[in-house]
C-alpha positions in Angstrom: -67.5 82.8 171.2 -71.0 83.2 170.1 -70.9 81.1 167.1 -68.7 78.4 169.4 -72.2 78.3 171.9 -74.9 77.9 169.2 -72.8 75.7 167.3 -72.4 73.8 170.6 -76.2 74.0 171.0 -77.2 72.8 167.9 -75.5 70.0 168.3 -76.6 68.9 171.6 -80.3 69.3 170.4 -79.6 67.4 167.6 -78.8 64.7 169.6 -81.7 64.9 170.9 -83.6 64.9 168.4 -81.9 62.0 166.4 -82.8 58.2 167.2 -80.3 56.3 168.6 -79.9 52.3 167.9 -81.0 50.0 170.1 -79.5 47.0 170.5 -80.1 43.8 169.8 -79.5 42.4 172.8 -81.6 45.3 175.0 -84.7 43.1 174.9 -82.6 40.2 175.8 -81.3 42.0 178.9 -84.9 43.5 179.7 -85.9 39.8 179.8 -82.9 38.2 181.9 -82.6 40.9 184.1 -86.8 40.4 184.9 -86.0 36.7 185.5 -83.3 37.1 188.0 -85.5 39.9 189.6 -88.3 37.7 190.1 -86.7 34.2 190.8 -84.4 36.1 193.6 -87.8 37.9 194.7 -90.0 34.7 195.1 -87.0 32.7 197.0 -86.3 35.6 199.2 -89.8 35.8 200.3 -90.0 31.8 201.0 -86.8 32.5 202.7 -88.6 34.6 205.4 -91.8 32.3 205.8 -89.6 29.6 206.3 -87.7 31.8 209.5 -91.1 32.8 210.5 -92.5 29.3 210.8 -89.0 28.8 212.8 -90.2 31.6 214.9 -93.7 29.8 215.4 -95.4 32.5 213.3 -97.7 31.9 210.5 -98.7 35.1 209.8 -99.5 35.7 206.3 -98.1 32.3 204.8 -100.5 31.8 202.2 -100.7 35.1 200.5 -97.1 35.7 200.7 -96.2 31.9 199.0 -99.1 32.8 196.7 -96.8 36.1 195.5 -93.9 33.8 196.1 -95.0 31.9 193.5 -96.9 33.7 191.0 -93.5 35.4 190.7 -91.6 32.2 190.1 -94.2 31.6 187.3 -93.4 34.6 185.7 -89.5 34.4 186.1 -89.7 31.4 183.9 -91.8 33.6 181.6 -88.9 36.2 181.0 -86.8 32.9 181.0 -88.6 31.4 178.0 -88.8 34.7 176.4 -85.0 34.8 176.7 -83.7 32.2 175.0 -86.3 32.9 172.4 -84.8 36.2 171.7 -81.4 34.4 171.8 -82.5 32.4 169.5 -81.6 29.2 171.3 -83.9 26.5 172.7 -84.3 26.9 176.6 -83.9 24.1 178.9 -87.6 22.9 178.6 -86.9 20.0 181.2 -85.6 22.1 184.0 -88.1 24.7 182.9 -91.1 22.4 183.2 -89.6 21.0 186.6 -89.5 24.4 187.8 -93.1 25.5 187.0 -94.5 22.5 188.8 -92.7 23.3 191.8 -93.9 27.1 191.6 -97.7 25.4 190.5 -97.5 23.2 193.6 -96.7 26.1 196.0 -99.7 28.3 194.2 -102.0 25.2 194.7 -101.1 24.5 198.2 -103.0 27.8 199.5 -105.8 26.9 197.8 -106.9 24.0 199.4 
């Protein structure tokens, strides 16, 4: 029974102790996951300025559709970084489209 035990031990610490393979496609995931993060982030929070301007409140617009779209910006960041990883070419015309909307938004506050 002893020997069962540190035979058992030694080779859950070897486990440990020996690198596993990452996959290929782990960086891929990393960088589609963090896209649908922060696209369903940034339209969620222009969701809710556009019910509190319903509401007659204005509290907070600007910053918020500032974070709103600095994190559409980055979305199409892990986007681009995707399909690079993929090895395929990604949609540069919807892409493009997309940033200006997000660029527009950012600008808005500004002025």
């Amino acid at each position: 029974m002893k020997i069962f035990i540190s035979n058992l031990l030694l080779a859950l610490l070897a486990f440990a102790w020996i690198p596993m393979d990452v996959e290929a496609d782990q960086g891929l995931d990393y960088y589609l996951d963090a896209f649908y993060e922060q696209s369903n982030e940034a339209s969620q929070i222009l969701k809710d300025i556009e019910n509190d301007l319903k509401n007659g409140s204005r509290e907070k617009v600007c910053s918020r559709q500032s974070k709103a779209a600095k994190l559409g910006l980055l979305a199409n960041k892990s986007l681009i970084k995707a399909f690079e990883l993929n090895g395929t070419e990604p949609p540069i015309e919807a892409i493009t489209a997309s940033q200006k909307k997000w660029r527009y938004l950012l600008n808005q506050c500004k002025n």
